[in-house]
C-alpha positions in Angstrom: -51.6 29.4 80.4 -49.9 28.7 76.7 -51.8 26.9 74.4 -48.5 25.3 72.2 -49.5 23.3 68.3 -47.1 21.5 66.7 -48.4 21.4 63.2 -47.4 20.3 59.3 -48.8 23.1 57.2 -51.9 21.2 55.9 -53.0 20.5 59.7 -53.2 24.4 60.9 -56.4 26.1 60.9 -57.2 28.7 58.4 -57.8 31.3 61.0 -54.3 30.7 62.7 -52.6 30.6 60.0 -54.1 34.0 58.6 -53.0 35.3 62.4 -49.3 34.0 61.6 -49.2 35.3 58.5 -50.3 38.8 60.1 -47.6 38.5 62.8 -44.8 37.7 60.4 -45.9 40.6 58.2 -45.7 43.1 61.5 -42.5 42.1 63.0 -40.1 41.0 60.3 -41.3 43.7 57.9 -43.2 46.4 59.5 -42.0 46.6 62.7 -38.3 45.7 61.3 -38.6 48.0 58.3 -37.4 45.2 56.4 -38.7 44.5 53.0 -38.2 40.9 52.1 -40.4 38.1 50.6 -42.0 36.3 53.9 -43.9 33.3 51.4 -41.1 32.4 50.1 -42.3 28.5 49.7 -40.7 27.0 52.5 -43.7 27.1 54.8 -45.7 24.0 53.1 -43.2 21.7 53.7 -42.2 22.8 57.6 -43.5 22.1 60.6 -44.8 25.1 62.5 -44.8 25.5 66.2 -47.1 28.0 67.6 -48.1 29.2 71.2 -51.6 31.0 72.3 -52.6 32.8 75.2 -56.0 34.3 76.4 -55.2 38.1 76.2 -58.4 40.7 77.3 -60.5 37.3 76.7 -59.7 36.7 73.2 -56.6 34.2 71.8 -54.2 35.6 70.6 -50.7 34.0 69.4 -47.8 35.0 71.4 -44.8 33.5 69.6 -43.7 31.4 66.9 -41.4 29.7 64.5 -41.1 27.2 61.6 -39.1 24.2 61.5 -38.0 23.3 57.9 -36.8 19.9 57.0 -33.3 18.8 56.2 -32.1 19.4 52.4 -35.2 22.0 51.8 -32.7 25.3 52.5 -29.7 23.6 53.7 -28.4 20.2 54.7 -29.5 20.1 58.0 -32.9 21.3 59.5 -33.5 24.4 60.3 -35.5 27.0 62.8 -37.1 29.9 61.6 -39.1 33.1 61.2 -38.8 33.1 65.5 -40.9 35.5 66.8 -42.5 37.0 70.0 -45.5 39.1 69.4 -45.5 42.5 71.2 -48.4 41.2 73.4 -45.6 38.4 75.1 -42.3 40.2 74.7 -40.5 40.4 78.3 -42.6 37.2 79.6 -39.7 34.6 78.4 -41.9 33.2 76.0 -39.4 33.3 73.7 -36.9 31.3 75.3 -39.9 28.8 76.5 -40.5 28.6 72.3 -36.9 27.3 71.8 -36.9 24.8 74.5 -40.0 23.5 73.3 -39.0 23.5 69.4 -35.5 22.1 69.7 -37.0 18.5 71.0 -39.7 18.8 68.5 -37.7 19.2 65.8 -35.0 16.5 66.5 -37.8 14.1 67.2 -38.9 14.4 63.9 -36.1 14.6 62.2 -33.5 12.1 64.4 -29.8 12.4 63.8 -29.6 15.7 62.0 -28.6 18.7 63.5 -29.8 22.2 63.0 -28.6 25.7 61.2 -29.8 29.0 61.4 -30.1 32.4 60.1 -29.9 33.8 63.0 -30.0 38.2 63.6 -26.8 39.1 65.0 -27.6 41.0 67.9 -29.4 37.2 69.1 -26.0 36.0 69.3 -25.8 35.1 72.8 -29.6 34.1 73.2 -29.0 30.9 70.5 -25.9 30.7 72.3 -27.9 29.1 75.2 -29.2 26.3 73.6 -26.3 25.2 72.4 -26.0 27.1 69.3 -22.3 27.8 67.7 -21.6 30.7 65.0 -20.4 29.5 61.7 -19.8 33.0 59.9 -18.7 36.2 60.3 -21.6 38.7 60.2 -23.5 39.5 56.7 -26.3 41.7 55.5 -29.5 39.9 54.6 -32.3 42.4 53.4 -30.7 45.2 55.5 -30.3 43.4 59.2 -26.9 42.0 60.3 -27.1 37.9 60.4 -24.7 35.2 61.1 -25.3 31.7 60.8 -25.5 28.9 63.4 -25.0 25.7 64.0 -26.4 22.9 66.4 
């Protein structure tokens, strides 16, 4: 069973946040080879959605993303730093985390609509919730991205 937390940065426990943090830090940069400033500020004013499962008897986050508000990176809101932890990958979690995010995030913030950095080679999964490219591809910190909108 998923354990899901929808949570403004000053709600989120210290421990889960360190356990973000750590996940960030092993997919986008170790995992990704990607060298790139992950605190780059934007997390203290998003909303951060997180889901937990009970793995060998211990919880242990399975995917995540943030949800930053309209006007804090661009006009409208935006999903990011979307993740499935090598513990979940193949389970669909990652799809389950959009589904549950996109509602979320246009209940608290009604009336705008959504862009993303999206990887390019995730194309055709944004695609499926409605998602539209914007740009043709560009480099950011080494990895092919295009942007999206919703």
């Amino acid at each position: 069973m998923i354990e899901w937390h929808w949570l403004g940065f000053d709600d989120i426990p210290r421990n889960d946040w360190y356990e973000v943090l750590r996940q960030r830090q092993d997919v986008f940069i170790l995992e990704q080879t990607c060298l790139y400033p992950d605190i780059d500020g934007y997390d203290l004013d998003s909303h951060h959605l997180m889901a937990w499962r009970e793995i060998d008897g211990k919880r242990t986050l399975v995917a995540y993303l943030r949800c930053l508000p309209p006007g804090l990176k661009y006009d409208e809101m935006s999903l990011g730093r979307v993740l499935t932890t090598r513990a979940a990958r193949g389970s669909g979690i990652g799809r389950e985390l959009l589904a549950k995010a996109i509602p979320l995030a246009e209940a608290l913030h009604p009336g705008h609509r959504f862009r993303i950095g999206a990887q390019a080679h995730l194309e055709k999964f944004y695609a499926s919730f409605g998602f539209q490219t914007v740009t043709e591809p560009y480099d950011e910190d080494g990895i092919m991205h295009i942007d999206m909108l919703r």
